[in-house]
C-alpha positions as CSV (number, residue, x, y, z in Angstrom):
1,X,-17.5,39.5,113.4
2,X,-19.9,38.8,110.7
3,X,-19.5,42.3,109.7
4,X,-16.0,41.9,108.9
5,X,-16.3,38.7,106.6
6,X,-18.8,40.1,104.4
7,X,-16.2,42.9,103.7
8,X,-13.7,42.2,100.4
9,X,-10.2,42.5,100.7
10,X,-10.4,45.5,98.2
11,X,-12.8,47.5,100.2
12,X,-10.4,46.6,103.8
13,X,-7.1,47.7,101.7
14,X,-7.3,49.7,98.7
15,X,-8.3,53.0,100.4
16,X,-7.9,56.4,99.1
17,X,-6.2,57.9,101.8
18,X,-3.2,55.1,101.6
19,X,-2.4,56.4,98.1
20,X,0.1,59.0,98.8
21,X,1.9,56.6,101.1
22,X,1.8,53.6,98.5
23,X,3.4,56.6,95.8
24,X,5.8,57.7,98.1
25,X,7.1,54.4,99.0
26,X,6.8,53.4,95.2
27,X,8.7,56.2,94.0
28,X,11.6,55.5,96.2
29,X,11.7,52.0,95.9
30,X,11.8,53.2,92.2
31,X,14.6,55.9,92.5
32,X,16.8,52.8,94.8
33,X,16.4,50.3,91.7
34,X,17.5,53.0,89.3
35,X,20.3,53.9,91.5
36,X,21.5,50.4,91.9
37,X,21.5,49.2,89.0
38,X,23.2,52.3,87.4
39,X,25.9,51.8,89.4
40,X,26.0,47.8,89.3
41,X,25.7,48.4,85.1
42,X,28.0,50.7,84.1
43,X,29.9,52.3,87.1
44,X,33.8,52.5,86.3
45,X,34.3,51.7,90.0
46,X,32.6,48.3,89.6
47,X,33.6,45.4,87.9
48,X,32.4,42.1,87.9
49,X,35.2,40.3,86.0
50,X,38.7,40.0,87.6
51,X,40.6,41.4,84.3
52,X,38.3,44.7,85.0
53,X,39.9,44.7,88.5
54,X,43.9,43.3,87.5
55,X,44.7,46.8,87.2
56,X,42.5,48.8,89.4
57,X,44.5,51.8,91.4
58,X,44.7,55.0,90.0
59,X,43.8,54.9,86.4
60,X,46.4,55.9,84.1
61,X,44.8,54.5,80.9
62,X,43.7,57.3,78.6
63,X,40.1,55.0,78.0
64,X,39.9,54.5,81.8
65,X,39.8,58.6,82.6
66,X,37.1,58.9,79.6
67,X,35.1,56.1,81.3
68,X,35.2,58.1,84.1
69,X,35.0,61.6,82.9
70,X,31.6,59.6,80.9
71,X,30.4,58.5,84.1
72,X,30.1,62.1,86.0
73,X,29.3,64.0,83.1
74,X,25.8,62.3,82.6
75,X,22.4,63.3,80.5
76,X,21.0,65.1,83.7
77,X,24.0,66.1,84.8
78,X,24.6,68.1,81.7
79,X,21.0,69.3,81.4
80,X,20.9,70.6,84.6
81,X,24.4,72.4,84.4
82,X,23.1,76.5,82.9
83,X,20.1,75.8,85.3
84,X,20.1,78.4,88.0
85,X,19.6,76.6,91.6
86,X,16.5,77.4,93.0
87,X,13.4,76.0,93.9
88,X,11.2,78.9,92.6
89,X,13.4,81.3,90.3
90,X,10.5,83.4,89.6
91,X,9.6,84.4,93.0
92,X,13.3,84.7,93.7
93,X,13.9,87.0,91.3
94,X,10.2,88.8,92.5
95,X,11.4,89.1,96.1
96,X,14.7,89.9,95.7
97,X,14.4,92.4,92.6
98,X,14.9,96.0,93.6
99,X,11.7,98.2,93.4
């Protein structure tokens, strides 16, 4: 037992092969915050005050559709839209290019 106390809680804990699982979990903890709070913040379908909700149903409001239209139509959204979807496009186009 004597072995164990003269140990430091660093050297019993921070190990080098725990870093990929401490990342992983990190990054999705990150990614759930993000999400969250995007959609607590400024989701058209969410709101906090009761006058936001007094006329909730289907939105015939011109500002309420470009809220909306706003919402869906986001930075990454629209950055991503002339991307072509694949994982590797290059080896796509190398494997499936005639010869």
């Amino acid at each position: 037992m004597s072995g164990v106390a003269a140990k430091t809680w660093r050297e019993i804990w921070i190990r080098p092969e725990v870093y990929p699982i401490v990342a992983a979990i990190g990054g999705a903890v990150s990614l759930c915050t993000f999400f969250c709070a995007r959609q607590i913040s400024s989701s058209p379908g969410f709101r906090v005050w009761k006058d936001g909700r007094a006329h909730e149903g289907i939105p015939e409001e011109k500002f309420r559709v470009k809220e909306g239209v706003n919402w869906r139509e986001h930075f990454v959204r629209r950055a991503m839209r002339d991307t072509k979807p694949a994982i590797f496009p290059g080896l796509n186009d190398a494997m499936t290019s005639p010869k």
